[in-house]
Biopython code that builds the backbone (N, CA, C, O; Angstrom):
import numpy as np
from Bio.PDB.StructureBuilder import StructureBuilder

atoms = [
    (1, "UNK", "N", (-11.240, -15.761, -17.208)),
    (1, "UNK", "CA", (-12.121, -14.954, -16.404)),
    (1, "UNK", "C", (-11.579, -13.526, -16.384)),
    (1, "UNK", "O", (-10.450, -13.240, -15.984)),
    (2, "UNK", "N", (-12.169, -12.952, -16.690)),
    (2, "UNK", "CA", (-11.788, -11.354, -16.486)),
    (2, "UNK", "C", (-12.170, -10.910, -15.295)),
    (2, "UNK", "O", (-13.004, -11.437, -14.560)),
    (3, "UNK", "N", (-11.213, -9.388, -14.994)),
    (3, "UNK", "CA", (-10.817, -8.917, -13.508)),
    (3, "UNK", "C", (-12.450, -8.902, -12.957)),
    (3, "UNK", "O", (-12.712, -9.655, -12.019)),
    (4, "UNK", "N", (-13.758, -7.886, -13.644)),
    (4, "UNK", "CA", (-14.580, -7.985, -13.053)),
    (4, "UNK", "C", (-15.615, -9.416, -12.584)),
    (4, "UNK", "O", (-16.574, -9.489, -11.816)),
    (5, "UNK", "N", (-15.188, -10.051, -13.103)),
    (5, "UNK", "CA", (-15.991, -11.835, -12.661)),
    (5, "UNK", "C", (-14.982, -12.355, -11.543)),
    (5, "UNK", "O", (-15.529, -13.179, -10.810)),
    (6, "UNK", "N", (-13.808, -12.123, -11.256)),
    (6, "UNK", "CA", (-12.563, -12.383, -10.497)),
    (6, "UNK", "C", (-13.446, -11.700, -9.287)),
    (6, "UNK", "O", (-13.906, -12.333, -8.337)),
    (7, "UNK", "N", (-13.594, -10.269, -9.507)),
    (7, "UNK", "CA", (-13.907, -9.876, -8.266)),
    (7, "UNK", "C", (-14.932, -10.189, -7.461)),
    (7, "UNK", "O", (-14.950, -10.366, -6.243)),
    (8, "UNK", "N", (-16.110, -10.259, -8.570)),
    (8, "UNK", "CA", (-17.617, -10.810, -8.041)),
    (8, "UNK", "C", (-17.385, -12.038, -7.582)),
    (8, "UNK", "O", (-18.011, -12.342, -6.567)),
    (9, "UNK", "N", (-16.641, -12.857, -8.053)),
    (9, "UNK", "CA", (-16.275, -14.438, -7.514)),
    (9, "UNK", "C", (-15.794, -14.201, -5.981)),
    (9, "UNK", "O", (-16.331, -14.735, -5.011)),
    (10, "UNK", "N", (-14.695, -13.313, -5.927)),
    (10, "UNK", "CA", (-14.189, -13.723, -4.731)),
    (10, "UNK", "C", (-15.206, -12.602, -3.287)),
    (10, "UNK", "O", (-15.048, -12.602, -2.066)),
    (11, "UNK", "N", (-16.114, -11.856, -4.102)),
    (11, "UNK", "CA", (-16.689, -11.194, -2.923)),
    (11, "UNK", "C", (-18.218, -11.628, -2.545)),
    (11, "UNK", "O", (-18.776, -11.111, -1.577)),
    (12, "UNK", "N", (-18.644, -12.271, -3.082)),
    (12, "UNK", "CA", (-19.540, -13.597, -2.785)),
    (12, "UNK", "C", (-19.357, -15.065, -2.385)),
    (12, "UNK", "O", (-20.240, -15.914, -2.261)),
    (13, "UNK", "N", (-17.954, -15.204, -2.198)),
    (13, "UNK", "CA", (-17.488, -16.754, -2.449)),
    (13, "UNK", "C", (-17.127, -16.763, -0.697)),
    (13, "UNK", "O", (-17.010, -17.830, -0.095)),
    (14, "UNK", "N", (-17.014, -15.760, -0.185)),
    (14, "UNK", "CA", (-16.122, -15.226, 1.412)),
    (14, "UNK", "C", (-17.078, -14.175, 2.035)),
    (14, "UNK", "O", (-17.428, -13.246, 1.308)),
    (15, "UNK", "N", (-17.546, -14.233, 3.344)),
    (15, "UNK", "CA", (-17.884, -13.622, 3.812)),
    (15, "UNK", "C", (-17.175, -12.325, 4.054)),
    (15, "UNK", "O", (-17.787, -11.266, 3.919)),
    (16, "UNK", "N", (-16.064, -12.352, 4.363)),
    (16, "UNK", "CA", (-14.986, -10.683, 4.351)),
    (16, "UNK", "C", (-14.222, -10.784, 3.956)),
    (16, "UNK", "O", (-13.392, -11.512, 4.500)),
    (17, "UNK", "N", (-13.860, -10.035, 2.509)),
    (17, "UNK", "CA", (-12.572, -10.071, 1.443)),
    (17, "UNK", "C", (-12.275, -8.034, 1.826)),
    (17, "UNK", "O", (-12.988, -7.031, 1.815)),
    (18, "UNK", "N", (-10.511, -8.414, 2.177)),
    (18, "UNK", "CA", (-10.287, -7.504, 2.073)),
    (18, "UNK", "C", (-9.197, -7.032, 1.510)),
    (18, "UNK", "O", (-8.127, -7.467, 1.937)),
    (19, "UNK", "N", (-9.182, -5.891, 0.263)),
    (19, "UNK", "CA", (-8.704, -5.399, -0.963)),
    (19, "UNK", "C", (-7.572, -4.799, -0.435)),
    (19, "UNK", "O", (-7.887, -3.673, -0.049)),
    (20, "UNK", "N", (-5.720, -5.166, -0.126)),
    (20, "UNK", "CA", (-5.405, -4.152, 0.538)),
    (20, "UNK", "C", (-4.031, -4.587, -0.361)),
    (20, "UNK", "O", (-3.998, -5.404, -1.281)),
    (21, "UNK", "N", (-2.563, -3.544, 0.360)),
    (21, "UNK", "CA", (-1.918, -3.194, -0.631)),
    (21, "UNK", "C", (-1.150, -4.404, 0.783)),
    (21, "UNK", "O", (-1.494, -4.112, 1.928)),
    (22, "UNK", "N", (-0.454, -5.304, 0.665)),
    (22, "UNK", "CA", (0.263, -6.788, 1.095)),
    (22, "UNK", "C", (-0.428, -7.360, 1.396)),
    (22, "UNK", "O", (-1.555, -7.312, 0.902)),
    (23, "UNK", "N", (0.039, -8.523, 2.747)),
    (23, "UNK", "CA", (-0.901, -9.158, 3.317)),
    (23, "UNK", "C", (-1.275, -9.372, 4.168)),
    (23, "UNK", "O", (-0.306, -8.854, 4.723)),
    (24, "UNK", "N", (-1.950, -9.752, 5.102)),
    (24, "UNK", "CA", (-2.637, -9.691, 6.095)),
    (24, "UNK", "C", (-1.109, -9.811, 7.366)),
    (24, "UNK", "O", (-0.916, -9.195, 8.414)),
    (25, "UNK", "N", (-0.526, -10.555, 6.872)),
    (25, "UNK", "CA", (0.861, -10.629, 7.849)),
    (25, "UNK", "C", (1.633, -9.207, 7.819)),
    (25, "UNK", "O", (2.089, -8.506, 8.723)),
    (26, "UNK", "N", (1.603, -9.097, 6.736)),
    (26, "UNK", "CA", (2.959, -7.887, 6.310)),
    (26, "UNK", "C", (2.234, -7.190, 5.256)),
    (26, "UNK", "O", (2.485, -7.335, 4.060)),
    (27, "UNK", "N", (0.992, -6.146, 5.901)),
    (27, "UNK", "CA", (0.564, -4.926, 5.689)),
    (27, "UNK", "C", (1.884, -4.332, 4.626)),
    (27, "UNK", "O", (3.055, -4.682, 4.779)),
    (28, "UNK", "N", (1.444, -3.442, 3.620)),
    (28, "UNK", "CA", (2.377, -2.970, 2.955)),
    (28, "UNK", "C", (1.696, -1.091, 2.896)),
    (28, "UNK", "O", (1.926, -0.464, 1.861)),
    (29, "UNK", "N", (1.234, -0.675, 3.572)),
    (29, "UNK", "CA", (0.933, 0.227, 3.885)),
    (29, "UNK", "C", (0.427, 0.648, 5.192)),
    (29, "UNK", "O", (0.360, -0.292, 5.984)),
    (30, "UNK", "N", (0.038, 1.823, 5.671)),
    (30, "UNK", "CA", (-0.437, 1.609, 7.123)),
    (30, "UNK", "C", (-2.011, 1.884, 7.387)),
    (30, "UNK", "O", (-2.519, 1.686, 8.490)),
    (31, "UNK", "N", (-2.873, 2.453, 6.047)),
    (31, "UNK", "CA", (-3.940, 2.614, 5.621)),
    (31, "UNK", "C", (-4.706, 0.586, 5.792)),
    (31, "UNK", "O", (-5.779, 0.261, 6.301)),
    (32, "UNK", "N", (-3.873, -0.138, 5.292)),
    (32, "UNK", "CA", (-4.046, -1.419, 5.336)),
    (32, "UNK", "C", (-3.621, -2.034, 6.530)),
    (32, "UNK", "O", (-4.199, -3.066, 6.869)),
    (33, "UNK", "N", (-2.830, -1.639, 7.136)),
    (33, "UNK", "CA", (-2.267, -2.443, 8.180)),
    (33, "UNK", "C", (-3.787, -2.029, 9.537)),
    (33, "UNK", "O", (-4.209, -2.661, 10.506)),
    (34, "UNK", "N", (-4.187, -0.671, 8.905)),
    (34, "UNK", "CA", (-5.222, -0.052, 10.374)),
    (34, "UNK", "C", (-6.732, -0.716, 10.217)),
    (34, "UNK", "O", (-7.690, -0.621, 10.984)),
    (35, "UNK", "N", (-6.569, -1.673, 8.509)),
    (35, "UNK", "CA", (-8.058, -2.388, 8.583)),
    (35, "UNK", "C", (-7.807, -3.471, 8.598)),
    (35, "UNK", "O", (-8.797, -4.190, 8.467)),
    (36, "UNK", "N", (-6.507, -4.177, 8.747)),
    (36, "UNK", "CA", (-6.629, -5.499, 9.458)),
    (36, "UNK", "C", (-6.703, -5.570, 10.759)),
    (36, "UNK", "O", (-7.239, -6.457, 11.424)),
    (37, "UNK", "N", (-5.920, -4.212, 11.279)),
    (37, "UNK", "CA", (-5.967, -4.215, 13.149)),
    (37, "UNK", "C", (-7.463, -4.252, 13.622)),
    (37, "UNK", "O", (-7.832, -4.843, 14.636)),
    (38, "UNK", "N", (-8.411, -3.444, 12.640)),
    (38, "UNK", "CA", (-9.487, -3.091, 12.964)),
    (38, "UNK", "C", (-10.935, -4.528, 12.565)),
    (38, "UNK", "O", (-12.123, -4.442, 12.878)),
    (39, "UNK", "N", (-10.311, -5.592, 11.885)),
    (39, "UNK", "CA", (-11.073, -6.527, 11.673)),
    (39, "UNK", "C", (-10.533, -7.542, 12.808)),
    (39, "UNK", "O", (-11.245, -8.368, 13.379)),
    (40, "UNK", "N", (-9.105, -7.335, 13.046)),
    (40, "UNK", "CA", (-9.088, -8.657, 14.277)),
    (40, "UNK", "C", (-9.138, -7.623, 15.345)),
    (40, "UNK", "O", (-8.417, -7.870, 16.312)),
    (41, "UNK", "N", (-9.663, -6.779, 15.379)),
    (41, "UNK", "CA", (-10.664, -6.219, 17.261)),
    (41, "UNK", "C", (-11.583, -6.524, 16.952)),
    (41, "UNK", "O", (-12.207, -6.602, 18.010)),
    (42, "UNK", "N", (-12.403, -6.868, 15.971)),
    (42, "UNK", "CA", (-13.856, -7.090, 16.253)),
    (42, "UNK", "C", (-14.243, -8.655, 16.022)),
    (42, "UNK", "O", (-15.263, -9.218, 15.624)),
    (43, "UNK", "N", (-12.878, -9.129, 16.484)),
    (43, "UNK", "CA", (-12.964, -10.878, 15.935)),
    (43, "UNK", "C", (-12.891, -11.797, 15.024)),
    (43, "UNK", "O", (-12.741, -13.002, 15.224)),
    (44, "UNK", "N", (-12.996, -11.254, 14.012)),
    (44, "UNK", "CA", (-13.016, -11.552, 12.554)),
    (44, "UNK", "C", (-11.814, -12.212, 12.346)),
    (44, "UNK", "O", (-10.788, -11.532, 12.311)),
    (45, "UNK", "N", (-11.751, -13.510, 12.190)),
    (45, "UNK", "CA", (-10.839, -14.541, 12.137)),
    (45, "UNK", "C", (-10.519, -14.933, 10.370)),
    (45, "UNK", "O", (-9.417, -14.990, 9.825)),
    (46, "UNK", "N", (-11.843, -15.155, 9.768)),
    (46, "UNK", "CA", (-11.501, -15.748, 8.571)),
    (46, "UNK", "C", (-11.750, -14.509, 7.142)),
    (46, "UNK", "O", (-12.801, -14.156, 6.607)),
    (47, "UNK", "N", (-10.486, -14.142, 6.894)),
    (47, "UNK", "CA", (-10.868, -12.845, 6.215)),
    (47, "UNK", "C", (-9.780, -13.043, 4.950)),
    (47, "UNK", "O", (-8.549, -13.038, 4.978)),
    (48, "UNK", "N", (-10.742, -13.227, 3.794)),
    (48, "UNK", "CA", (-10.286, -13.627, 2.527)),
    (48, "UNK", "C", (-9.508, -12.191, 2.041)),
    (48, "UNK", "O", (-10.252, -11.332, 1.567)),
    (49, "UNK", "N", (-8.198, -11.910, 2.121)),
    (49, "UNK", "CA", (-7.400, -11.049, 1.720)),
    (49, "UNK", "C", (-7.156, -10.985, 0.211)),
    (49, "UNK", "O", (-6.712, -12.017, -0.292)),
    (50, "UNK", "N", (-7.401, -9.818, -0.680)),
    (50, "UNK", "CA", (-6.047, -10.137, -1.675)),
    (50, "UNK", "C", (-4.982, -8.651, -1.648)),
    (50, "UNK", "O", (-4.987, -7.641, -0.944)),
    (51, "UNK", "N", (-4.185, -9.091, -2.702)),
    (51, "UNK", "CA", (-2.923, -8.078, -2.412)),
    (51, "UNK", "C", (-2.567, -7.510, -3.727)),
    (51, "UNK", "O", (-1.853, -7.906, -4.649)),
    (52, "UNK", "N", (-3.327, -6.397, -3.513)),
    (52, "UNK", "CA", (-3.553, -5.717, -5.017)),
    (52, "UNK", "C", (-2.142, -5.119, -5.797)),
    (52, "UNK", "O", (-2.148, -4.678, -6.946)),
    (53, "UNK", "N", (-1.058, -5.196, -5.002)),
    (53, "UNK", "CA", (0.532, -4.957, -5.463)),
    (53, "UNK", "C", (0.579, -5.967, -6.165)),
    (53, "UNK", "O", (1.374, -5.782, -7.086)),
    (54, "UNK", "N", (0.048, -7.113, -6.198)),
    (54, "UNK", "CA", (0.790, -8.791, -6.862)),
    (54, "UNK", "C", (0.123, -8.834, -8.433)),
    (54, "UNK", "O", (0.331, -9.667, -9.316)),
    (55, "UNK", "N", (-0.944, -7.370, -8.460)),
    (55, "UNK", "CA", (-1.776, -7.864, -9.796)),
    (55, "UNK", "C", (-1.989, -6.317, -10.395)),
    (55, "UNK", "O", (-3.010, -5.713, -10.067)),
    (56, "UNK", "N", (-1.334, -5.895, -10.987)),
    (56, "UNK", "CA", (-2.054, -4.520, -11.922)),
    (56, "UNK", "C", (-3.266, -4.499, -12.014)),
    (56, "UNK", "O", (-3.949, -3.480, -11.916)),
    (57, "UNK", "N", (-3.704, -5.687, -12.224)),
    (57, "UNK", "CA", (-5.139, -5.459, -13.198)),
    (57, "UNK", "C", (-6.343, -5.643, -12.459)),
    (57, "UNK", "O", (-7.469, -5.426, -12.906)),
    (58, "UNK", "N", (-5.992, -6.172, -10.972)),
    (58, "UNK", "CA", (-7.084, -6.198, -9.682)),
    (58, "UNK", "C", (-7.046, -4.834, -9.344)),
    (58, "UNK", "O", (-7.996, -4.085, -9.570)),
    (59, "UNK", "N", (-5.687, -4.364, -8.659)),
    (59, "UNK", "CA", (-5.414, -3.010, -8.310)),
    (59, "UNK", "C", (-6.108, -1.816, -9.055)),
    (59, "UNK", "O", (-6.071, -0.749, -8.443)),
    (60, "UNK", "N", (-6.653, -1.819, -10.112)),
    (60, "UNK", "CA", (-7.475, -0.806, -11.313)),
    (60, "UNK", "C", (-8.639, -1.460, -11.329)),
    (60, "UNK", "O", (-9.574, -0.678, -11.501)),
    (61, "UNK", "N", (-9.060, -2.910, -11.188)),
    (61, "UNK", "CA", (-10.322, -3.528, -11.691)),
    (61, "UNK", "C", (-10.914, -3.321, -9.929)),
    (61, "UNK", "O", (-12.014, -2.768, -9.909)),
    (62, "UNK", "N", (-10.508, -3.579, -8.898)),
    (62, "UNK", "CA", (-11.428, -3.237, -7.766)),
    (62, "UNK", "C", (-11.648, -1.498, -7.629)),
    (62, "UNK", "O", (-12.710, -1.187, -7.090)),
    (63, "UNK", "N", (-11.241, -0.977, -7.827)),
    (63, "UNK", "CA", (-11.460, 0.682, -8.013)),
    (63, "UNK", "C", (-12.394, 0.910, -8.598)),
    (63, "UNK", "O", (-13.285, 1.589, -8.087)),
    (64, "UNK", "N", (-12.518, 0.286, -10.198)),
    (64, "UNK", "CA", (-12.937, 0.443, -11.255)),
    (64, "UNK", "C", (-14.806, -0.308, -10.569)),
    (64, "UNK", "O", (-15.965, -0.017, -10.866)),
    (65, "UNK", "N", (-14.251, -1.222, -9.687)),
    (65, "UNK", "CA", (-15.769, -2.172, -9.750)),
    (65, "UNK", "C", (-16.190, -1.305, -8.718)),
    (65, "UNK", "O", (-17.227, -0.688, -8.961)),
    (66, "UNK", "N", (-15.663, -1.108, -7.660)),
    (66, "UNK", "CA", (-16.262, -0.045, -6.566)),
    (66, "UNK", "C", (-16.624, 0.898, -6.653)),
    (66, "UNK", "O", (-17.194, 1.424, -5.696)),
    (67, "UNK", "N", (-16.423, 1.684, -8.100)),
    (67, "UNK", "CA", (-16.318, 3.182, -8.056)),
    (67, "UNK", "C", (-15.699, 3.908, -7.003)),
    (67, "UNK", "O", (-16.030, 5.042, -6.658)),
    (68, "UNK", "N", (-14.792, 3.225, -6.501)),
    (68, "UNK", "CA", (-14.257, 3.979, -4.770)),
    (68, "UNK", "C", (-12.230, 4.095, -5.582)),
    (68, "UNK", "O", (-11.769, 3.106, -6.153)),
    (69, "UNK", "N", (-11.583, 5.103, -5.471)),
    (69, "UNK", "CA", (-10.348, 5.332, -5.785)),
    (69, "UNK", "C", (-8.949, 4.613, -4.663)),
    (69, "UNK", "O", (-7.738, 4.442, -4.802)),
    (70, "UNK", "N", (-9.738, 4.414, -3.807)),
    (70, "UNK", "CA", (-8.264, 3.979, -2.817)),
    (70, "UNK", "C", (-8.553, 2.751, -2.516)),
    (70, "UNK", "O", (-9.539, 2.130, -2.912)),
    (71, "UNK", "N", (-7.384, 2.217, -1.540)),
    (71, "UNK", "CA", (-6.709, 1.005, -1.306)),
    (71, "UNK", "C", (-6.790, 0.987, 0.368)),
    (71, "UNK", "O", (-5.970, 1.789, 0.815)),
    (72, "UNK", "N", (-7.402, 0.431, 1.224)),
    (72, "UNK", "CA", (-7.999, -0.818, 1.380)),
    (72, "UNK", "C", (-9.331, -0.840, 0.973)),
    (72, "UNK", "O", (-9.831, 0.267, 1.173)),
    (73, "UNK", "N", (-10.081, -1.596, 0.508)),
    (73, "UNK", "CA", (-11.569, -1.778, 0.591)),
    (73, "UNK", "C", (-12.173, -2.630, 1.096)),
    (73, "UNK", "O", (-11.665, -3.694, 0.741)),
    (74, "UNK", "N", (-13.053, -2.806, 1.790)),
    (74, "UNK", "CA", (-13.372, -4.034, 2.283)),
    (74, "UNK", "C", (-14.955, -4.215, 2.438)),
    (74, "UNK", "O", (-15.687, -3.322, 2.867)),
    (75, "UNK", "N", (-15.319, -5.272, 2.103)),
    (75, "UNK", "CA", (-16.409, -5.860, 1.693)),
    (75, "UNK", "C", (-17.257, -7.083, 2.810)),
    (75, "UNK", "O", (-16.582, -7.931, 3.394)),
    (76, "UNK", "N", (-18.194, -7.039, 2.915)),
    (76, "UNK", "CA", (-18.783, -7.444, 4.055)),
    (76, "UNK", "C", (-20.030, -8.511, 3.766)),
    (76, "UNK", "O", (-21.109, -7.930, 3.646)),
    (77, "UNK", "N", (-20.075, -9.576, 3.666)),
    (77, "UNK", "CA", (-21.503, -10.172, 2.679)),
    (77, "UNK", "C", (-21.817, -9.620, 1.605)),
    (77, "UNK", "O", (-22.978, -9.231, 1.477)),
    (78, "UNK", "N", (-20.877, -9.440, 0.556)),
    (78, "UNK", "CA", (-20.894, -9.264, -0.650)),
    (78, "UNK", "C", (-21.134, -7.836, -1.245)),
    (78, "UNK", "O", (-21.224, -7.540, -2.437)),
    (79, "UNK", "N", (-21.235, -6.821, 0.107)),
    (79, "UNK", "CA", (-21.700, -5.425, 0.341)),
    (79, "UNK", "C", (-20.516, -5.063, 0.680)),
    (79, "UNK", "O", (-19.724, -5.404, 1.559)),
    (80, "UNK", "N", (-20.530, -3.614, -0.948)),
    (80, "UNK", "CA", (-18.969, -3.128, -0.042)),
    (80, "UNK", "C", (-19.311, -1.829, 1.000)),
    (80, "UNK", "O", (-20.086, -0.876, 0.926)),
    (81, "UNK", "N", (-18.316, -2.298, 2.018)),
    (81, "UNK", "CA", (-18.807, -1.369, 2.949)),
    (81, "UNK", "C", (-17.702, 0.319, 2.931)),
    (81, "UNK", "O", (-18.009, 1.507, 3.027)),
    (82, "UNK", "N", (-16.414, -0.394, 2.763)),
    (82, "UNK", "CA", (-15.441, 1.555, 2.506)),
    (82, "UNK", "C", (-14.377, 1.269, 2.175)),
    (82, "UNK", "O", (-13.962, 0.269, 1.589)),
    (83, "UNK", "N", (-13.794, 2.302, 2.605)),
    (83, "UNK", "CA", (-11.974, 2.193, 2.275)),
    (83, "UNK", "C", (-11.478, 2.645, 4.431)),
    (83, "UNK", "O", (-12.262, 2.588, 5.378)),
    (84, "UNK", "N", (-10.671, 2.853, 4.449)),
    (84, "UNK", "CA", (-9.818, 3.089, 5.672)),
    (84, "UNK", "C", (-10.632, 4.039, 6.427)),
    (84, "UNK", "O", (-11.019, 3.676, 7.538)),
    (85, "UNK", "N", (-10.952, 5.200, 5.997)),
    (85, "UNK", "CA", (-11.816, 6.393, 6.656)),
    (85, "UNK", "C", (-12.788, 5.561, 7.321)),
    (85, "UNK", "O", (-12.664, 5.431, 8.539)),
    (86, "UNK", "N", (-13.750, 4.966, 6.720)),
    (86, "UNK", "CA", (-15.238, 4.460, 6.962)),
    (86, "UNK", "C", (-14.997, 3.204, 7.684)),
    (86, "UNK", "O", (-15.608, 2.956, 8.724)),
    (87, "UNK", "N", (-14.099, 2.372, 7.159)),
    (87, "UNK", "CA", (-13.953, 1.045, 7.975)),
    (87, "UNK", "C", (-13.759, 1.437, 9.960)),
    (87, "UNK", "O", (-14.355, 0.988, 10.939)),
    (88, "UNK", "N", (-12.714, 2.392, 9.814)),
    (88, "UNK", "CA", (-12.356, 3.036, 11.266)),
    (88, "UNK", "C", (-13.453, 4.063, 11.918)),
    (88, "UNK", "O", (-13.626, 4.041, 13.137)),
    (89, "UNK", "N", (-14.172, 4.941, 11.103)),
    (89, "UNK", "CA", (-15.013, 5.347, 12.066)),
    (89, "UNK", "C", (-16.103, 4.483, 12.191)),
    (89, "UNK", "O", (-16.675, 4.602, 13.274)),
    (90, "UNK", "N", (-16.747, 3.347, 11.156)),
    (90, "UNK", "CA", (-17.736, 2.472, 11.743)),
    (90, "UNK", "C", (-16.949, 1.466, 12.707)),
    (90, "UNK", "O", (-17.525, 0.381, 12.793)),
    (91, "UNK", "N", (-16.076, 1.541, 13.261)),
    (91, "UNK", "CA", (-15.827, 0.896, 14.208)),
    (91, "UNK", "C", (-15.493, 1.370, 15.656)),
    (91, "UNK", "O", (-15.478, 0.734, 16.710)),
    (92, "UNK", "N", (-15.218, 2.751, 15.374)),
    (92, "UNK", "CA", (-15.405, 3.780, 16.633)),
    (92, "UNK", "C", (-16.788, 3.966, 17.069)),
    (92, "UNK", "O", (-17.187, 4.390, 18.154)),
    (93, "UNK", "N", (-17.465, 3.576, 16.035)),
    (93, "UNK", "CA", (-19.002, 4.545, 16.975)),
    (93, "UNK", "C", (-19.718, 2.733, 16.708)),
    (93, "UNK", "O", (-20.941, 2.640, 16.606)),
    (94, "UNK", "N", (-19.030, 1.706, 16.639)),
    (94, "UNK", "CA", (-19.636, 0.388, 16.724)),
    (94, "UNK", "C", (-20.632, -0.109, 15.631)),
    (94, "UNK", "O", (-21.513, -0.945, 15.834)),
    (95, "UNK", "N", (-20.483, 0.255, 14.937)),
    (95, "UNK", "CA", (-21.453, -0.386, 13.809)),
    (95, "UNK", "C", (-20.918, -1.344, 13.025)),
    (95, "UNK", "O", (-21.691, -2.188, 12.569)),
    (96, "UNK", "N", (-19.958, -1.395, 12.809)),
    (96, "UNK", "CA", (-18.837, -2.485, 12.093)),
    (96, "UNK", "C", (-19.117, -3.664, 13.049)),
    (96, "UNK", "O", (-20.001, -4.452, 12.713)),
    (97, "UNK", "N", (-18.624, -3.814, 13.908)),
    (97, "UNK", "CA", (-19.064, -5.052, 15.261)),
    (97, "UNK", "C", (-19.922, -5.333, 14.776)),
    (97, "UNK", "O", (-19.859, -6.371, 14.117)),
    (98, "UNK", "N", (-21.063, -4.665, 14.814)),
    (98, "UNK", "CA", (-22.570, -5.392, 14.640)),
    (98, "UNK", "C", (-22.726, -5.628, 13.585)),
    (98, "UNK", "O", (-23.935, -5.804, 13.435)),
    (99, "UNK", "N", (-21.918, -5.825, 12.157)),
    (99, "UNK", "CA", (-22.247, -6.212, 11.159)),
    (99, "UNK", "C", (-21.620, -8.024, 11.278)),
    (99, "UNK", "O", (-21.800, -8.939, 10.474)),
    (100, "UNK", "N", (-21.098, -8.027, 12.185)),
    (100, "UNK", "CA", (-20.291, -9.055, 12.205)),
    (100, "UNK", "C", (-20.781, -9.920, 13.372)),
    (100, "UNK", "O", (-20.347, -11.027, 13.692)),
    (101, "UNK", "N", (-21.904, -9.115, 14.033)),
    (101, "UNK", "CA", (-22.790, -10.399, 15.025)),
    (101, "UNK", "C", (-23.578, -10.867, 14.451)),
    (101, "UNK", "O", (-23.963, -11.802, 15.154)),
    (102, "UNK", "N", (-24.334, -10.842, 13.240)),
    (102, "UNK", "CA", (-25.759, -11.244, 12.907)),
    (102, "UNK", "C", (-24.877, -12.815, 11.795)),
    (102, "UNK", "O", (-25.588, -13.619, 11.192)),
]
sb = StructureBuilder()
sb.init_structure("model")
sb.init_model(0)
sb.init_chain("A")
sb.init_seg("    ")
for serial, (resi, resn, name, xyz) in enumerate(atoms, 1):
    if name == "N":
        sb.init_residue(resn, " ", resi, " ")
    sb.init_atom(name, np.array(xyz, "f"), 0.0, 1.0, " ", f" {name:<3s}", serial, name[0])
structure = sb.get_structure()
């Protein structure tokens, strides 16, 4: 399977996969560590992580599939929604929440 079928697999296969640099325990950045803080305030319990340090070729192939350059990304029903900027202000002005009530 190549990186782009890897990715489509795992961002349809999970309701919230999120693209970040460790893991959900041990954040390896703080860009990542502020969109896991920001998915468990809004409840979000089951959140399919990967850890784009463990793989060269995810780390370039989710960039590459997003057209988006940075590290976290995170994806929402198969819709990617941002990187760190966007994840945090849709959750300041509440719109992130409500993607996650319906």
């Amino acid at each position: 399977m190549n990186v782009e079928d890897l990715i489509e697999q795992q961002i349809t296969a999970h309701p919230v996969v999120l693209y970040m640099k460790g893991t959900l325990d041990q954040p390896q950045c703080g860009f990542s560590a502020n969109a896991v803080n920001i998915l468990k305030a809004c409840g979000v319990d089951d959140i399919f992580s990967v850890d784009v340090l463990a793989d060269p070729e995810v780390r370039q192939g989710i960039k590459d599939f997003s057209n988006w350059p940075t590290i976290p990304q995170l994806y929402v029903n198969g819709e990617f929604i941002g990187g760190s900027d966007i994840v945090t202000e849709m959750y300041q002005s509440g719109e992130l929440q409500k993607l996650f009530e319906n």
